[in-house]
Phi, psi and omega in degrees: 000065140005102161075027151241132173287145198263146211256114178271111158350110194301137162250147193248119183221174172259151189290149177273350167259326174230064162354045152257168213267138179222163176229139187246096199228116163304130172233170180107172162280145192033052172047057178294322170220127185300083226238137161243107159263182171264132204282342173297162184274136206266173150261171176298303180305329178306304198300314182287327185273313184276016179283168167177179181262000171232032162217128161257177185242136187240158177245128190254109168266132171222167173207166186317314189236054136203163193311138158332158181199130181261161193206137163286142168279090199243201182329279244270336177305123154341127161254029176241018182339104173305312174345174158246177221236124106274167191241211182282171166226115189286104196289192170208006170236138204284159181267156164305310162259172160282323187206000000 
């Protein structure tokens, strides 16, 4: 298949300063961006105290026979989504090392 870039698998780890479990996934056309979200799922209220203009809301679609995919939420999402809504994920632990 000429001319489709091969799609790398999101990886789901943990933050290395406060180990909650997070997914790391390129998203956008031709991978524009690089997104670590938190895997938890939001309430609808979570999702509004935690929007902002530098946090988005990801839609984690997932299914029986494929990897998580984070999808952005944008005009066109569905409000009736099965998925579930998680968002960026911002540590609060100081990190450990410098480099």
């Amino acid at each position: 298949m000429a001319g489709r870039t091969a799609r790398k698998a999101p990886d789901t780890s943990r933050c290395p300063n406060c180990r909650a479990p997070t997914l790391t996934q390129w998203v956008g056309d031709r991978a524009a961006l690089k997104v670590t979200a938190d895997i938890r799922p939001l309430t609808p209220e979570q999702q509004t105290a935690a929007r902002t203009p530098h946090r988005l809301i990801w839609c984690l679609k997932t299914g029986p026979h494929a990897a998580p995919r984070l999808r952005w939420i944008g005009g066109s999402h569905p409000t009736t989504c099965p998925h579930p809504h998680v968002t960026d994920h911002h540590c609060t632990t100081a990190p450990s090392t410098l480099f």
